[in-house]
C-alpha positions, 0 to 999 in steps of 0.5 A: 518233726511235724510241719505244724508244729506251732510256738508262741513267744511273749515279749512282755517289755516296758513299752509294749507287749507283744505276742508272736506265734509262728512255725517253721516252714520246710526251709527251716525258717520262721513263718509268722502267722499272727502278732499282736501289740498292745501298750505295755501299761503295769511294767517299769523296767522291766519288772511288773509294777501293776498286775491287773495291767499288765495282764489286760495287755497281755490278753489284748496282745494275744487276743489281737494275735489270734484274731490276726492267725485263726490259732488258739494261743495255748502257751507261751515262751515269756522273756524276762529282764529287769535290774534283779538279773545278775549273772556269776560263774560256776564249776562243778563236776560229777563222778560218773559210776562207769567209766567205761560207757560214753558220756550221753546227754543224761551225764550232762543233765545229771550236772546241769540238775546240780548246778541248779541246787546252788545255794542262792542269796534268799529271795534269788532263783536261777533262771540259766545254767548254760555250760561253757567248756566241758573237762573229761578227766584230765582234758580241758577246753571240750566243747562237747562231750557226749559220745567221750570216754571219762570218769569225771566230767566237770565243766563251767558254768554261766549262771543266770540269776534272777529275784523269784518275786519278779519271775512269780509275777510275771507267771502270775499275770501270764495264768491270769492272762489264760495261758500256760507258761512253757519256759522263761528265757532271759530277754538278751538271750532271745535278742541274740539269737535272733540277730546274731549270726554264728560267725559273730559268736565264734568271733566275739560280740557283745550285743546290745538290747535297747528297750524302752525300759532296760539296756540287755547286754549278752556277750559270745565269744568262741560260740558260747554265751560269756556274759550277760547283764540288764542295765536299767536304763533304756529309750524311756529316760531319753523321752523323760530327759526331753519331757523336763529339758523341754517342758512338754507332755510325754506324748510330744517328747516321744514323737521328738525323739523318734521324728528329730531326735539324734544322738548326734548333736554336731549333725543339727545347725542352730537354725533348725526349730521344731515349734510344739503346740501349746496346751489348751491354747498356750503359746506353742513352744519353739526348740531347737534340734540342736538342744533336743540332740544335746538332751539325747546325747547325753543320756545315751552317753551315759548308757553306752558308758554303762554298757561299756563298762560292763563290757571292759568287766568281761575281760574285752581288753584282754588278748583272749576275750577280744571281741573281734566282731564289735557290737550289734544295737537292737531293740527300738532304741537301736533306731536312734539317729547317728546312735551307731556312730556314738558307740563307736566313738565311745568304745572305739568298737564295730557296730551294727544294727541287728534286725531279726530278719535272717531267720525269719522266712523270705515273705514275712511282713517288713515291720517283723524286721524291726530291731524293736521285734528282736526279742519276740522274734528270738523267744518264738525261735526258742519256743520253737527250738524246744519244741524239736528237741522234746520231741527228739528225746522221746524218739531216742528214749524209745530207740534205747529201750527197744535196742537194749537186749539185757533186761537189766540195762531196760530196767536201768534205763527206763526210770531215767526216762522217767524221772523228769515228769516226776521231778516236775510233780513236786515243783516248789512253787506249783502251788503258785502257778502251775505254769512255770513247770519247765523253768520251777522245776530246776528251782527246787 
């Protein structure tokens, strides 16, 4: 892999865009060489309510990104979130032609591609096949194939689903922002792995993703993705309860939440006051920060709730889907006050707060470990991640049409190689924006 191999991750939130462009340095960790922020104007939970908006936010976050770096941002890795993301579970399996070879990664491609032609509801499009546990045959629970002898190899699936009219607006403001999208990952995937660590997902955690227009959940257990889900609600319905319990300007009620706030409502006494200026020379308004943490209490409550709920879903009550390491909060409302004690006391579960800083390299700026970075951090490892295996396939390709002696093996294996850029060139929604080559092309 070469050194300067760059990627760029684009965190397209509620709150703010942010644009990440990074590489890995020769310890194998992210080396962050420019970020630029801008407010995030045309996006409500999640999903993009104004384009010309959203795309001005996006090219002053690259822009600032690549004045800050020197680099030319060129594509990007874009996360995507909102309430129209569900997940379903699937099984499938495919008869492979000759048993007597071993299953290579072209078997598993050959069964992802075909989960991918599921039938969806109309107007739905899958954005993740992720496979969970494989069955070669008649042997169940195999984590990895490749390199098995089998005849049918079936395995099941953790499908992400997502509204193809949201995910061709988000492709649509990134073209006309003037960059190419390389991939589209779902938001709580990208947190994960950034704050996650591998003994955690062995474990069992369910993380949660505090924006400020979403709540992302992703649960792992056994080292594989369970379950994810986005629930509309996040840090901005807190600043929202404020602004009308309080009656004051939006900008006041953000700078309380994040100054006074906390979800803590026994921490503060009835004497402590925060007196807010009036408008245009209006009496200034006193509040207590008792009735401020009561306000935020009970909207958290209810988002925890929620987010709990989905966890009982999931199966953690059961024996089997117990997850031992508790949860993980990120995301900028992860920054609340006592918020890590209430998520205990609700869901009687470990928590912690996750920064993004294990995988970035030991002398990046300490505002990039913010929780609130999380998502971008995780997009530009992805970005990255994808840029080593494309190259990694290349090699191997070449190595079996060089290795094969039989001419009719070459002959063989050669159009499998080329199928992908082909299948690429007949994109359903190509027409629509050429960028979404890698993530249109498994829509068709």
């Amino acid at each position: 892999m070469e050194d300067n191999k760059i990627a760029v991750g684009l965190d397209i939130g509620t709150t703010k865009i942010v644009a990440m462009i990074g590489r890995k340095n020769e310890y194998g960790k992210i080396e962050v060489i420019g970020i630029g922020k801008a407010k995030s104007l045309g996006v409500k939970r999640g999903v993009v309510s104004n384009i010309t908006q959203t795309i001005q936010s996006i090219q002053q976050a690259a822009d600032e990104a690549e004045s800050v770096s020197g680099v030319k941002i060129e594509d990007v890795v874009v996360g995507i979130a909102g309430q129209h993301i569900r997940s379903l579970h699937h099984s499938d399996y495919i008869t492979r032609n000759n048993a007597d070879e071993v299953i290579k990664d072209i078997d598993i491609d050959d069964l992802v591609n075909q989960v991918h032609k599921l039938v969806m509801l109309p107007g739905e499009e899958i954005i993740h096949v992720l496979p969970q546990e494989f069955k070669v045959d008649s042997q169940a629970d195999i984590k990895e194939p490749i390199g098995m002898y089998g005849g049918r190899l079936e395995a099941n699936f953790h499908v992400v689903v997502g509204q193809v009219s949201s995910i061709r607006n988000i492709g649509r403001c990134v073209k006309s922002a003037g960059l190419d999208l390389s991939e589209i990952t779902l938001e709580p995937l990208a947190s994960a792995s950034a704050v996650l660590s591998q003994e955690e997902k062995e474990a069992g955690v369910a993380l949660i993703d505090i924006g400020g227009g979403t709540t992302d959940l992703a649960i792992f257990k056994d080292g594989i993705i369970r379950h994810t889900a986005v629930i509309p609600f996040g840090g901005n319905v807190i600043t929202d309860d404020i602004k009308e319990g309080c009656s004051i300007i939006e900008k006041q009620a953000e700078l309380l939440k994040i100054k006074f706030g906390s979800a803590w409502p026994g921490e503060n006494k009835e004497t402590e006051i925060v007196s807010i200026p009036g408008l245009r020379g209006r009496e200034p308004k006193e509040i207590t920060l008792k009735n401020l943490s009561k306000i935020i209490h009970a909207r958290v409550q209810e988002i925890i709730e929620h987010v709990f709920l989905e966890i009982k879903n999931y199966g953690h009550e059961t024996a089997k889907g117990k997850l031992i390491a508790g949860i993980v909060l990120t995301g900028g409302g992860s920054q609340l006050k006592h918020l890590r004690q209430l998520v205990e006391y609700i869901t009687g579960m470990d928590a912690r707060i996750g920064f993004p800083n294990e995988h970035l390299a030991g002398d990046s700026d300490e505002a990039l470990s913010s929780p609130s970075y999380a998502t971008a951090v995780g997009l530009l490892m992805e970005g990255l991640t994808k840029e080593v295996k494309v190259e990694e396939t290349e090699e191997v390709e070449e190595e079996f049409i060089i290795e094969s002696e039989n001419e009719e093996e070459t002959i063989e294996l050669e159009p499998k190689v080329e199928i992908k850029p082909k299948q690429k060139k007949k994109s359903f929604f190509e027409k629509f924006t050429e960028g979404l080559k890698d993530f249109l092309d498994n829509a068709e």
